[in-house]
DOMAR-803870 format. One line per 4 residues: their letters; for each residue x, y, z of N, C-alpha, C. Coordinates in steps of 0.1 Angstrom, whole numbers, padded with zeros to 4 digits, always signed. Last residue first. Layout:
a) X Y Z X Y Z X Y Z; ...
This chain:
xxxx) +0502 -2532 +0017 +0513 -2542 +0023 +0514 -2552 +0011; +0514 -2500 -0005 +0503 -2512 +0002 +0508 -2523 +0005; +0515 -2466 -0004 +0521 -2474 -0004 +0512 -2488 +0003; +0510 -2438 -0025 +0503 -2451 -0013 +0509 -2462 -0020
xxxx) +0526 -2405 -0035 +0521 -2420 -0034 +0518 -2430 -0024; +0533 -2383 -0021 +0520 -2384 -0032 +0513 -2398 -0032; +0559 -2384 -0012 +0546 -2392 -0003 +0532 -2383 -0011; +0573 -2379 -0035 +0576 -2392 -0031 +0562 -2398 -0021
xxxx) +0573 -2368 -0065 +0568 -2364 -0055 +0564 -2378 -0041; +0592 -2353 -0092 +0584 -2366 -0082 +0584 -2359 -0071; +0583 -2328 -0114 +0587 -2334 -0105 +0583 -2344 -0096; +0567 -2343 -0148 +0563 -2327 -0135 +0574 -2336 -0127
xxxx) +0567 -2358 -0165 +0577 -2347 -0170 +0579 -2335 -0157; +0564 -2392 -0167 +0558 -2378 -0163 +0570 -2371 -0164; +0569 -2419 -0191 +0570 -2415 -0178 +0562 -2397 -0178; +0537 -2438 -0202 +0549 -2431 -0205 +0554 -2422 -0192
xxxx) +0527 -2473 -0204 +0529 -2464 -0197 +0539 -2452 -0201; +0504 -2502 -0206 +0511 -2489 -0211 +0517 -2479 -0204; +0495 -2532 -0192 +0497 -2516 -0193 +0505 -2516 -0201; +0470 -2555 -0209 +0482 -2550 -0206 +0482 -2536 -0199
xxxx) +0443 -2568 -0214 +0447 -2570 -0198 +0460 -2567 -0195; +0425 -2570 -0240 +0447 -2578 -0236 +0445 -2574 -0221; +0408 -2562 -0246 +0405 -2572 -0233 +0419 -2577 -0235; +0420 -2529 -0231 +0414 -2544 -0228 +0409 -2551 -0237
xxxx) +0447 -2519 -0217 +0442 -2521 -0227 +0434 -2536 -0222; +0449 -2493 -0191 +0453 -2504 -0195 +0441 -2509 -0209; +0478 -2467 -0194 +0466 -2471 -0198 +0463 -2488 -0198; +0494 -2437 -0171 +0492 -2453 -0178 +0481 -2457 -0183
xxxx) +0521 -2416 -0162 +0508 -2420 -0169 +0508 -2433 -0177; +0541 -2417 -0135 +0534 -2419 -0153 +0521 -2423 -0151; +0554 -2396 -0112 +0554 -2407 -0117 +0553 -2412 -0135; +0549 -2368 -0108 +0560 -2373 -0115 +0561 -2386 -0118
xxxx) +0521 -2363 -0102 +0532 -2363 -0094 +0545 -2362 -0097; +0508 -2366 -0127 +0509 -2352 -0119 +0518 -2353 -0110; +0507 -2390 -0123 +0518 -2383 -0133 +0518 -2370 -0131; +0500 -2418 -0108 +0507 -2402 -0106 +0514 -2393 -0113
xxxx) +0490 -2444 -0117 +0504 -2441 -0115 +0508 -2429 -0115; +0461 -2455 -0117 +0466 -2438 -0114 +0479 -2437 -0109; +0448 -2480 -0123 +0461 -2471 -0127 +0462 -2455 -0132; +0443 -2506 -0103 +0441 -2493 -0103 +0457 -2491 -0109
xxxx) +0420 -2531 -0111 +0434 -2525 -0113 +0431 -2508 -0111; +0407 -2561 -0100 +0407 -2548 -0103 +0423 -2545 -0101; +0398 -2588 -0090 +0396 -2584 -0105 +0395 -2573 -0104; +0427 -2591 -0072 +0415 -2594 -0076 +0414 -2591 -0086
xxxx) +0446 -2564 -0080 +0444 -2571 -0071 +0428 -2581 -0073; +0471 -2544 -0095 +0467 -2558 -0100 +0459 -2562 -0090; +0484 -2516 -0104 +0478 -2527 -0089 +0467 -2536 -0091; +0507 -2500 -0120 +0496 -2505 -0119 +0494 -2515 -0110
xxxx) +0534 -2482 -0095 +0529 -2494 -0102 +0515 -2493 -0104; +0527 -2458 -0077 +0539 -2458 -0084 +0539 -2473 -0093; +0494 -2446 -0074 +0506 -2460 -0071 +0514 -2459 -0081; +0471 -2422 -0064 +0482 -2425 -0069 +0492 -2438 -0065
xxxx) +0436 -2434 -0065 +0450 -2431 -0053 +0460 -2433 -0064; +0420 -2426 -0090 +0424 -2423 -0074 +0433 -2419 -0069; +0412 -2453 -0107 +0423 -2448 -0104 +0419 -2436 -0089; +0401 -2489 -0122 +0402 -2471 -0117 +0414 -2464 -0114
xxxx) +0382 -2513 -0136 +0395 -2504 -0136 +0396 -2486 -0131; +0373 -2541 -0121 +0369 -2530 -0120 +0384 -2520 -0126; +0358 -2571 -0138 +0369 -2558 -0140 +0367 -2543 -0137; +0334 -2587 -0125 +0335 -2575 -0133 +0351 -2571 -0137
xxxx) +0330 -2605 -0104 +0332 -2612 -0117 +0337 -2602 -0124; +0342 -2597 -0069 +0329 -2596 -0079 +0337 -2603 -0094; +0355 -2594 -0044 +0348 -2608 -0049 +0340 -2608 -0062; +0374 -2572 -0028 +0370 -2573 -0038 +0364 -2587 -0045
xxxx) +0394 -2567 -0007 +0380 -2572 -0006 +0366 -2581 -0016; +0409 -2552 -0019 +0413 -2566 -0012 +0408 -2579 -0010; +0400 -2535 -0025 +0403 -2542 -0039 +0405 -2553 -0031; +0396 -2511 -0002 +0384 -2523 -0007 +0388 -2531 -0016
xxxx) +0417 -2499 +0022 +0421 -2510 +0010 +0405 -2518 +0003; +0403 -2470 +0031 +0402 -2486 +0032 +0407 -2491 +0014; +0414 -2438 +0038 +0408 -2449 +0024 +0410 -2464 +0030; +0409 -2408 +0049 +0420 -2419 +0057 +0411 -2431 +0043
xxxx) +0415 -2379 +0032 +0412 -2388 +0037 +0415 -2401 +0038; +0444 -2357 +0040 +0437 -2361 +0032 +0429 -2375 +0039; +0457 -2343 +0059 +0444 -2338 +0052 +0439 -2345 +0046; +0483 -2350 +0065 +0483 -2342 +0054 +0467 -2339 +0050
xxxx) +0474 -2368 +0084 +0481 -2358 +0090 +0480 -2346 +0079; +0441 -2381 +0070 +0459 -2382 +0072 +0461 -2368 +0080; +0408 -2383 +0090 +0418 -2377 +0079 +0434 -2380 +0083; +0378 -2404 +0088 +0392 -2398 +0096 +0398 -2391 +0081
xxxx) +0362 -2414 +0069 +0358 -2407 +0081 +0367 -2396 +0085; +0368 -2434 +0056 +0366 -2439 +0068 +0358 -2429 +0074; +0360 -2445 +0017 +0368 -2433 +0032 +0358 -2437 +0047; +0369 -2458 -0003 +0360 -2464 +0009 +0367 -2458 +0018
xxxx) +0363 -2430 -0031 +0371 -2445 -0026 +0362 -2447 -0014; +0353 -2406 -0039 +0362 -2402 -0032 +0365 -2416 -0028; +0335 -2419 -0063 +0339 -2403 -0063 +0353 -2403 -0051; +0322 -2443 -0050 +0328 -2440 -0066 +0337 -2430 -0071
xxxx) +0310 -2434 -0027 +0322 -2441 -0030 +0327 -2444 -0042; +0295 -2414 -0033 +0306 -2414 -0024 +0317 -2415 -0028; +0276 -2432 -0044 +0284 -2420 -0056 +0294 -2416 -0046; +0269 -2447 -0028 +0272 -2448 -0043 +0283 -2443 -0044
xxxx) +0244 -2428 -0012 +0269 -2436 -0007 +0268 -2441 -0017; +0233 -2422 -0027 +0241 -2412 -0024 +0254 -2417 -0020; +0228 -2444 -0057 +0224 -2436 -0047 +0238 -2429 -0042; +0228 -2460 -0080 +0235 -2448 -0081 +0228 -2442 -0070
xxxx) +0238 -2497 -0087 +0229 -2489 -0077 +0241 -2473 -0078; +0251 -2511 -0102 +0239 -2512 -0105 +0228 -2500 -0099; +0270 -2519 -0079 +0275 -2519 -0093 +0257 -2522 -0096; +0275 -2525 -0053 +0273 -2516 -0054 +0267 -2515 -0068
xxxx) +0286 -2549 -0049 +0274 -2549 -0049 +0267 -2538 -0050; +0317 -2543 -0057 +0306 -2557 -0064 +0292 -2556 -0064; +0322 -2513 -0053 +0321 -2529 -0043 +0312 -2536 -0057; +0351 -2494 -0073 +0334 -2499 -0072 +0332 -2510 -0061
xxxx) +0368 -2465 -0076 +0363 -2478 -0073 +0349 -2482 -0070; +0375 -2436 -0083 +0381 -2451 -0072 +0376 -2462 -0071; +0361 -2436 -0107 +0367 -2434 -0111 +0374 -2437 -0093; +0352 -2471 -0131 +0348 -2460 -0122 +0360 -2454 -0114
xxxx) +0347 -2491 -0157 +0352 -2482 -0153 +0348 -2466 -0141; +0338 -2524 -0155 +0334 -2518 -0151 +0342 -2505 -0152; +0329 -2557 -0178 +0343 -2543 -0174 +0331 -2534 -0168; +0313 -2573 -0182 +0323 -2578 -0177 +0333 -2565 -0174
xxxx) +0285 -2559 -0187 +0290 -2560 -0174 +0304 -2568 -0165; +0290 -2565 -0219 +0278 -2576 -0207 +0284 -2573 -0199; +0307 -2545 -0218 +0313 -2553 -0224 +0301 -2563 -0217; +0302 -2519 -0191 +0305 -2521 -0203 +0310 -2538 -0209
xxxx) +0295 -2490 -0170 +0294 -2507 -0169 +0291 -2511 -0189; +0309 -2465 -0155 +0302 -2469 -0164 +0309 -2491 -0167; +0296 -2441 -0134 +0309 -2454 -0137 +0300 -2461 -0150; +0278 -2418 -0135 +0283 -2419 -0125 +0298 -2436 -0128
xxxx) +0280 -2408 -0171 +0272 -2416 -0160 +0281 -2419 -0145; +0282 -2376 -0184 +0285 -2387 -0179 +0279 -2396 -0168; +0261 -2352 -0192 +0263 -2366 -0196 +0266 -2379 -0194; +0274 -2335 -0174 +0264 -2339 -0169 +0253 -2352 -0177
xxxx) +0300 -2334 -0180 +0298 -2339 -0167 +0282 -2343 -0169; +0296 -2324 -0205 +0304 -2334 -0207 +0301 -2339 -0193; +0284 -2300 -0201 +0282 -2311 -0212 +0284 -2321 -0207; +0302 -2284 -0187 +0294 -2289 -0182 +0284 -2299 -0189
xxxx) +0325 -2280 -0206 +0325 -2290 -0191 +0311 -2293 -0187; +0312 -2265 -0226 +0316 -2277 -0228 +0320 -2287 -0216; +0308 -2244 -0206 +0297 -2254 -0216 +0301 -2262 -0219; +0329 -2237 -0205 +0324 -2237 -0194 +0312 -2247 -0199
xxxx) +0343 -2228 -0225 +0349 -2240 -0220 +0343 -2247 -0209; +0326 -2210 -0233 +0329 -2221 -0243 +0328 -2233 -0236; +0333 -2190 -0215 +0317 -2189 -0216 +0315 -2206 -0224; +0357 -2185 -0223 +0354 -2189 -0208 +0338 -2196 -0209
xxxx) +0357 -2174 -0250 +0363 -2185 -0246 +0356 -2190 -0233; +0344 -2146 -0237 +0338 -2155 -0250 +0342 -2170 -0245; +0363 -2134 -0220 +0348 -2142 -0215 +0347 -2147 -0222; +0396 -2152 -0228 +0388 -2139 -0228 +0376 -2146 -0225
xxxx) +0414 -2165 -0197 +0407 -2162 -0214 +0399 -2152 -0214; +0423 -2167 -0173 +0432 -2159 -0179 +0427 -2158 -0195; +0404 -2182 -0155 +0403 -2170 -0162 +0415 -2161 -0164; +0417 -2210 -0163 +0406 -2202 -0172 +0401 -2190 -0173
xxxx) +0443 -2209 -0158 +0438 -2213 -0170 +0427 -2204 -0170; +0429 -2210 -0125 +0438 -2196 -0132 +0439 -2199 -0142; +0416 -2229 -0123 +0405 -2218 -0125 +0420 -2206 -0125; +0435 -2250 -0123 +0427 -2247 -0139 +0417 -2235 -0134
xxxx) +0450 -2244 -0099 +0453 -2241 -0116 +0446 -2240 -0124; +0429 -2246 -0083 +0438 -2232 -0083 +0444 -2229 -0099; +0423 -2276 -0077 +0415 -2268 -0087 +0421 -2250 -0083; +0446 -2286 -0059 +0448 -2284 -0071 +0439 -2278 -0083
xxxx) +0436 -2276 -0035 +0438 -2292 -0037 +0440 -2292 -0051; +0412 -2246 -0041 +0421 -2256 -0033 +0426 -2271 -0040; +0386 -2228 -0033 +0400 -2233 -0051 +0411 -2238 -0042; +0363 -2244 -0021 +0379 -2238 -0020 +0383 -2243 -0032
xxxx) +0326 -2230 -0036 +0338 -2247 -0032 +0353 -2233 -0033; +0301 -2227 -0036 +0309 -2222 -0028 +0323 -2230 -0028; +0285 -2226 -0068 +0287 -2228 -0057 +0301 -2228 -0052; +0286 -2224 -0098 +0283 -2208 -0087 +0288 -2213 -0078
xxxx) +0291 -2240 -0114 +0277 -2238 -0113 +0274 -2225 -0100; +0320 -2243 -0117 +0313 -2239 -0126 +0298 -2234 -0125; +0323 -2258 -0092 +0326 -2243 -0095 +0316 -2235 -0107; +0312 -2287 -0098 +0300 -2273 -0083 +0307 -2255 -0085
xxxx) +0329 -2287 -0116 +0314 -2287 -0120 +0307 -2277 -0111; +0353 -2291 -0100 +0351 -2281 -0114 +0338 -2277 -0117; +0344 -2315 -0079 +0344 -2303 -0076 +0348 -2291 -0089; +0342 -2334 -0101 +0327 -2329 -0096 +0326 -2316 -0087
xxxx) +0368 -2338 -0112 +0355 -2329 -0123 +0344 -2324 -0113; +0376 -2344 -0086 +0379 -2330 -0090 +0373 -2323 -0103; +0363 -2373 -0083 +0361 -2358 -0074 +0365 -2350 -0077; +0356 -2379 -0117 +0363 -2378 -0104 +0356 -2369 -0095
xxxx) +0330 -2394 -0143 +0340 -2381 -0137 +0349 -2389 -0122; +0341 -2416 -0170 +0335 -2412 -0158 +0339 -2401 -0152; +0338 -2415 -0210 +0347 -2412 -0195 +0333 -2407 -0181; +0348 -2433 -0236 +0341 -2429 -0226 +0347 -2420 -0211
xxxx) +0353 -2425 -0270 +0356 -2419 -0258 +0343 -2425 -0249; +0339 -2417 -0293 +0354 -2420 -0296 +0362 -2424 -0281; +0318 -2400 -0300 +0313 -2414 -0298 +0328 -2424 -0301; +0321 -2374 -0303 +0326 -2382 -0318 +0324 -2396 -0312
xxxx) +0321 -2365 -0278 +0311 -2360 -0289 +0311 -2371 -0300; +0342 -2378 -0267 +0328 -2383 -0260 +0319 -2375 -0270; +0361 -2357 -0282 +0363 -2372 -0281 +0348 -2384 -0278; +0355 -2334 -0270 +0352 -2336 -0288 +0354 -2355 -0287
xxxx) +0359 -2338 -0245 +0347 -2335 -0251 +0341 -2337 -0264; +0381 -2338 -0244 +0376 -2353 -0242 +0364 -2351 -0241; +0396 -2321 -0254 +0396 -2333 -0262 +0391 -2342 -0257; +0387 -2299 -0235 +0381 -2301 -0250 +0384 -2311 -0256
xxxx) +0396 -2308 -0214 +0383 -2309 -0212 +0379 -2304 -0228; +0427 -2307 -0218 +0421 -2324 -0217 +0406 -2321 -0215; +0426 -2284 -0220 +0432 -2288 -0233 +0427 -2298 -0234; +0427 -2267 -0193 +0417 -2270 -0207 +0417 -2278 -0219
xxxx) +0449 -2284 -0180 +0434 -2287 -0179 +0426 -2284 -0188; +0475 -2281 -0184 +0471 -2280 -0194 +0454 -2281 -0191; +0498 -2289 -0160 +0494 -2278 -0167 +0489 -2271 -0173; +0477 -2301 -0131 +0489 -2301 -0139 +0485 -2288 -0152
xxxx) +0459 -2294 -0111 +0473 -2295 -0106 +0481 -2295 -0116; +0427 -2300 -0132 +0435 -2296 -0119 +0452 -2301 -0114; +0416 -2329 -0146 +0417 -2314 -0148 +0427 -2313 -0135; +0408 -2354 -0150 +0412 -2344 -0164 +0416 -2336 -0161
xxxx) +0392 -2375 -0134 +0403 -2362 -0127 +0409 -2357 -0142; +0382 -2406 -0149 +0376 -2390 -0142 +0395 -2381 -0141; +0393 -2426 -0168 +0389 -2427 -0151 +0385 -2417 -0140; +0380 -2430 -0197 +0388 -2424 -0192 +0379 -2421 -0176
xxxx) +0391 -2450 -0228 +0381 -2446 -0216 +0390 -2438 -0206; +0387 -2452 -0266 +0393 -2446 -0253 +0386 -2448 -0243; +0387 -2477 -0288 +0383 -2467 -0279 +0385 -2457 -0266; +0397 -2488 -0321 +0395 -2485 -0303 +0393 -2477 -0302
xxxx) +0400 -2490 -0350 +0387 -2485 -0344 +0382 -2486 -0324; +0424 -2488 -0358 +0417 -2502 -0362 +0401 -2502 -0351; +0433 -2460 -0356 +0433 -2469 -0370 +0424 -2482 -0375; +0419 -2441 -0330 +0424 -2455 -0338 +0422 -2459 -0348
xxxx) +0428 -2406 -0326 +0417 -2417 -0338 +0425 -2433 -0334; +0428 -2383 -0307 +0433 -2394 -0312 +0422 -2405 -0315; +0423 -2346 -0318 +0418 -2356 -0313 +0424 -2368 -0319; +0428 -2323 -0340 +0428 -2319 -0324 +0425 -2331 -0313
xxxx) +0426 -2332 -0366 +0415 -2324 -0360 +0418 -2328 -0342; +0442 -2359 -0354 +0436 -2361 -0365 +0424 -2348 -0361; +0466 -2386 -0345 +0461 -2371 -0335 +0452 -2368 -0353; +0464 -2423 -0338 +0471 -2409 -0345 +0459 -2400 -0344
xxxx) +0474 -2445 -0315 +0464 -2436 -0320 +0470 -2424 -0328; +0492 -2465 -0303 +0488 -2467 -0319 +0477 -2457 -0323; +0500 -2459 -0277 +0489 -2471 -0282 +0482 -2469 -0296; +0516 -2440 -0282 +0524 -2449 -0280 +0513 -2464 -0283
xxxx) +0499 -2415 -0285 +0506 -2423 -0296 +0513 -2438 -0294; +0490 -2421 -0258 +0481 -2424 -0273 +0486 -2425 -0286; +0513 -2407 -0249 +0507 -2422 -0243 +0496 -2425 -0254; +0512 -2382 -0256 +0529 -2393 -0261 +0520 -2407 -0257
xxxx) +0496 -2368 -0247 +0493 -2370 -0261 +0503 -2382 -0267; +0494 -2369 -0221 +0483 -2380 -0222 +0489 -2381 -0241; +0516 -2358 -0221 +0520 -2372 -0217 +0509 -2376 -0222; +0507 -2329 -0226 +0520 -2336 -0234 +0519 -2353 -0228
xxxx) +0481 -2329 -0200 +0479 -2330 -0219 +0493 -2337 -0228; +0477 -2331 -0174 +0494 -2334 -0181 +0489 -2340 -0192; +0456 -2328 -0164 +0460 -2314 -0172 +0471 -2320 -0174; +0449 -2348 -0149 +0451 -2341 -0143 +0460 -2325 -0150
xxxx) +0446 -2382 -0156 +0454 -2371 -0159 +0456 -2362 -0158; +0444 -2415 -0140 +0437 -2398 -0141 +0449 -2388 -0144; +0444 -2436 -0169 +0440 -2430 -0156 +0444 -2418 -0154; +0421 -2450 -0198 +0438 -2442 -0189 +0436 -2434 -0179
xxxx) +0415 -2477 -0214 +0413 -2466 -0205 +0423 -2463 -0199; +0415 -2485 -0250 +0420 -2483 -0237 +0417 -2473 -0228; +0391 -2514 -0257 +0391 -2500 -0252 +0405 -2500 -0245; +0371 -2533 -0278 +0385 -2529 -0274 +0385 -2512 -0271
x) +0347 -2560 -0275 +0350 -2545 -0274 +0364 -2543 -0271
C-alpha cells in the first residue's frame, strides 16, 4: 500500500494544494489524482483558524467519495460536527472562522456543505488501522493497547492526546509525552500538537508542523518513511508550538 498522509490542515487549502503537487498529484475536477495510483490520508482538523475550511471539507469529501482518501476526524471536526447537529458548543479556539465561511453562503449552499460534513464525519472511523495493522493513522495518537478498542477513553484519547486533567496558563490542556512510551509494532502517524519538525519517536511520527501557525505543512509518505513539506503562508506563531526534551 502507498499512502501519503498529511497533517492537520486547518483550512490552509493554497498549501495543502502546493503540497500535493509537490508529491506528484495532479488537481483533476477539483481534486488530487496520483498518476501511479496513491493515496491520500488525512490526520483529522481540515477545518477552523485558517482560511479556506470549506474548500478542505469538499475535497476531502469528493476525495473519501472517489475511494481516493482516508481520513480520521480531530477534535475540531468533532467539535464542527456537535455544531452542525444543533448542540451547544463555543465558536471558540478557531471554529469562529469556518462558521463565518459558512454563514456568509446562501442557505442552499449551507444546507450542502452541511451534509457533506456530516457524511464524511459520520463515515469516518474513529483512526484507522491499515496495511495488516502495520500503519495506524489517528488523529493525536494511539497507545499500542488501545488500537482495536473504540470505547469512551478511546476516543478521548485519539481526539484530544494523553491529557492529564490540568490546563496551561494559555487554556490549553496539560498532554503527556505518550510517543515516549510508545512499545507497539504499528506506525502510529498523527498530528495534534503542533512541532516545528516532524517527530520521529519510536514507531510514531507526529506531523502537525503548524501551518496554521506559520510553520508547514507536511506529509509523510509510506512505506518510504519520508517527509514532505511546504512552508506556510499565515504568520508564525512562536508559543503555538511544543517544544520536547
Amino acid at each position: 500500500m502507498k499512502i501519503d498522509i498529511i497533517g492537520d490542515i486547518h483550512g490552509c487549502y493554497d498549501e495543502f494544494k502546493k503540497l500535493t503537487k509537490k508529491l506528484g498529484y495532479e488537481w483533476k475536477n477539483n481534486i488530487p489524482v496520483h498518476p501511479q495510483g496513491r493515496k491520500l490520508g488525512f490526520v483529522g482538523d481540515l477545518t477552523d483558524r485558517g482560511p479556506q475550511s470549506l474548500k478542505m471539507i469538499e475535497t476531502v469529501y469528493s476525495l473519501v467519495n472517489s475511494k481516493l482518501a482516508y481520513y480520521v476526524p480531530g477534535n475540531h471536526c468533532n467539535k464542527l460536527y456537535r455544531f452542525f447537529l444543533g448542540r451547544n458548543v463555543q465558536i471558540t479556539h478557531g471554529l469562529e472562522t469556518t462558521v463565518a465561511e459558512y454563514e456568509s453562503l446562501s442557505s442552499d449552499k449551507q444546507v450542502e456543505i452541511r451534509k457533506k460534513f456530516m457524511k464524511l464525519y459520520e463515515n469516518a472511523p474513529l483512526y484507522e488501522v491499515l496495511d495488516s495493522g502495520k500503519l495506524v493513522i489517528a488523529h493525536a495518537g494511539i497507545r499500542a493497547d488501545y488500537i482495536g478498542r473504540y470505547d469512551k477513553k478511546v476516543q478521548t484519547f485519539v481526539l484530544y492526546g494523553d491529557i492529564t486533567g490540568e490546563t496551561n496558563p494559555d487554556g490549553t490542556p496539560v498532554r503527556r509525552d505518550w510517543a515516549k512510551h510508545y512499545k507497539g509494532k504499528a506506525w502510529i502517524i498523527y498530528g495534534h500538537t503542533p512541532v516545528k519538525e516532524p517527530r520521529t519517536v519510536n514507531r510514531t511520527v507526529n506531523i502537525d508542523t503548524g501551518c496554521v501557525f506559520g510553520g508547514k505543512l507536511t506529509a509523510l509518505r509510506y512505506p518510504e518513511m519520508e517527509t514532505v513539506s511546504v512552508p506556510s503562508t499565515m504568520p508564525f506563531i512562536q508559543e503555538k508550538f511544543r517544544e520536547f526534551d
